[in-house]
N, C-alpha and C positions, 0 to 999 in steps of 0.2 A: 792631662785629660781628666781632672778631677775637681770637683764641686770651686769654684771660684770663692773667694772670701768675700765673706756680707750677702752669701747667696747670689743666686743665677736669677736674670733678668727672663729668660727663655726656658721653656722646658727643657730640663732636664733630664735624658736618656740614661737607665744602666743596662747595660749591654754586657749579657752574660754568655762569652763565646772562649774556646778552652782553645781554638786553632789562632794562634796570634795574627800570622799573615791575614786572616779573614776578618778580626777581631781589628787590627790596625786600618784596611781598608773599607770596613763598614764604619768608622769613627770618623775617618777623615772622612771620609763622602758626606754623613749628616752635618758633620761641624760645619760642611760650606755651604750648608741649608740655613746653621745660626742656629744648630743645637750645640747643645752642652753633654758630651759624654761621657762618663764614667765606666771606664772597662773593669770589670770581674778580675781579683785577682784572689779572693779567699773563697776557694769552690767548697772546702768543705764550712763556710758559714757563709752562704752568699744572704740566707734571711737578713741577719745582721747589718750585714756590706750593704743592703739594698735599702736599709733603714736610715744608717748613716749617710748616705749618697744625698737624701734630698729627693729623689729621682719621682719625675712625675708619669713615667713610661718602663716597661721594661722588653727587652727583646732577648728570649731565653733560648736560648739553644734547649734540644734534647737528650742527648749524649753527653753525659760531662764525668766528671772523675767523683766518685763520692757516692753522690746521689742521682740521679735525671731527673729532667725540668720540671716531669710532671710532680715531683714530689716538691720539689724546690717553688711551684708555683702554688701549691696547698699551702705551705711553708709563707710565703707573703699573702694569701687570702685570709691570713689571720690577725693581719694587722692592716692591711691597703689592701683599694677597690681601685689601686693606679692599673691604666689598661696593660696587660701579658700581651705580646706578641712573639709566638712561637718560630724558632728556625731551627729546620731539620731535612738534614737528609733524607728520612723517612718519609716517605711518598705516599703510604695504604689509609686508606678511609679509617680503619682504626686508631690510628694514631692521632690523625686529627679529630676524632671522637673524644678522643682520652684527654686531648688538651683541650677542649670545651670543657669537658666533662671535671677536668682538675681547674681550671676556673680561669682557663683562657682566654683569651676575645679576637683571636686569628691565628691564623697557622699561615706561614711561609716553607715551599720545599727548596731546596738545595739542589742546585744550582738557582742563584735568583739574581733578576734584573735589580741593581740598586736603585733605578728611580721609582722600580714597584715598590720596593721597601719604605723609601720615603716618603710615597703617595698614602702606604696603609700606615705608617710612621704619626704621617700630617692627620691623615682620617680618625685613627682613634683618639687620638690627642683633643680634637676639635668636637667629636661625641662626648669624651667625658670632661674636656671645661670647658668648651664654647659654646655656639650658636644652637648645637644638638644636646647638649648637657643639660641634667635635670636641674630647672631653675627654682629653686625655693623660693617664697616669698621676699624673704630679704636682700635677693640679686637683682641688679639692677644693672638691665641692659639697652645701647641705642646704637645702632649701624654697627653690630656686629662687635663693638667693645663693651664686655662683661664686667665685673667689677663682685663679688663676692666679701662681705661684710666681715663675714664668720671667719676666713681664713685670710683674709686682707691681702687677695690677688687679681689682679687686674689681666685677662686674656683677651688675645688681638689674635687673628691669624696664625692659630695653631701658635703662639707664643704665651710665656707667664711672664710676670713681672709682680714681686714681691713688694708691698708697700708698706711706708709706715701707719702709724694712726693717721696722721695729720695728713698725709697724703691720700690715706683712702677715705676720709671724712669729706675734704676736699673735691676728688674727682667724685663719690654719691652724689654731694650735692648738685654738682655742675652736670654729671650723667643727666640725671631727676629734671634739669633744667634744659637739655639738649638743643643748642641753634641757640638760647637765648639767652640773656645778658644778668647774671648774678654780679649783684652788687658787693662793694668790697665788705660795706657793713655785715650785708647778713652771711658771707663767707666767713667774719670773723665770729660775728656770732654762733656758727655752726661749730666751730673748733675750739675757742676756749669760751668757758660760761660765764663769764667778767672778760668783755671785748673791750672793754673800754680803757685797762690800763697794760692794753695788748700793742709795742711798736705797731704802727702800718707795715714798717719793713720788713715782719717777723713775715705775714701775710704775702709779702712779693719774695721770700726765700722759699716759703714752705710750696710756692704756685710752681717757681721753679724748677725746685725738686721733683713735683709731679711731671713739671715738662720733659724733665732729664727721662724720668720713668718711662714715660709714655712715646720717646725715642727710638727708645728701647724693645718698641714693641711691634716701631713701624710707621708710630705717629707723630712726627714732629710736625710742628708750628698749629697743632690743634686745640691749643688752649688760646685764645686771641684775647689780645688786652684791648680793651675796650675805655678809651682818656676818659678819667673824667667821671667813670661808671663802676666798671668791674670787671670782670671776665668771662667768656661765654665760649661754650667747648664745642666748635667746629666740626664734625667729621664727617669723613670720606661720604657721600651718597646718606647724608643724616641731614635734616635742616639746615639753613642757610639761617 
């Protein structure tokens, strides 16, 4: 249950729970949503553990050996604005005060529904990359697939997906173009600055790869090949 090699295609969850049995059936439950999760095992450096994870989310227990969450959640608001979500047996208004207040973004009490969990799991996830995420100028979004220049990730559906240059160069261009037909030319010309002594074939691997990506997120067969032309990026409830 630990960070995949070449990086995670989907959000990445580190889930910081000290009761194994609870800690083992909160991991599998999300994994069969198509998270990725990384269970806590270093409580007295979990800052660290939660930097190395990758983790685009975190679900922090209260109670833990060392320290408590709320200090462990100061602890990442100095380096990540990834969304906290608190679980605690603690039930009193103060506590969930105190995890606002240390720089949480929900509270969950103990005993809890796991499809609650995944509903506020998917919710925050989708606030801070998706559709509700604050979109700088440089993001560029159409039927709900985001694309982020600056940290070169591609979000669908409460999903990430990690790209390279050439892939996120690629899907901008084709987002920018949404429903219509980008030519192979000016796809090459968008990626290298002398297209001209660029294979064609470089261009049908690199289109690939993004298809692979973009699979990955939910979306397959929405890059359409177009004979003759180019390619033009399809999606869900986006132009025709």
């Amino acid at each position: 249950m630990g960070p995949s090699e070449g990086g995670s295609a989907m959000h990445r969850i580190y889930l910081v729970e000290d009761e194994p049995k609870l800690a083992t059936m909160l991991a599998a439950h999300l994994e069969r949503y198509g998270y990725e999760v990384v269970v806590a095992r270093r409580f007295d450096d979990l800052k660290n553990e939660f930097l190395a994870s990758g983790a685009g989310l975190v679900l922090l227990d209260v109670n833990l050996p060392w320290y408590d969450g709320f200090y462990w959640c100061r602890q990442i608001r100095t380096t990540s604005n990834a969304p906290v979500i608190f679980i605690s047996a603690r039930s009193g208004e103060m506590d969930q005060v105190l995890a606002i207040d240390n720089g949480g973004d929900d509270y969950i009490v103990k005993p809890f529904n796991l499809e609650v969990v995944t509903a506020k799991v998917r919710g925050a996830l989708r606030r801070a990359y998706g559709e509700y995420a604050h979109a700088g100028d440089l993001t560029v979004s159409a039927a709900g697939l985001t694309f982020d220049p600056l940290r070169m990730v591609a979000v669908f559906g409460g999903r990430l997906a990690e790209l390279s240059r050439n892939e996120g160069q690629l899907l901008e261009v084709l987002l920018r173009a949404a429903g219509k037909v980008v030519g192979r030319e000016a796809l090459l010309e968008a990626l290298w600055d002398d297209a001209a002594f660029v294979d064609d074939n470089t261009l049908t691997v690199n289109v690939n790869r993004l298809r692979k990506k973009l699979t990955e997120l939910g979306l397959a067969g929405v890059v359409r090949t177009v004979r003759g032309s180019g390619y033009a990026l399809q999606l869900p409830g986006g132009d025709v």
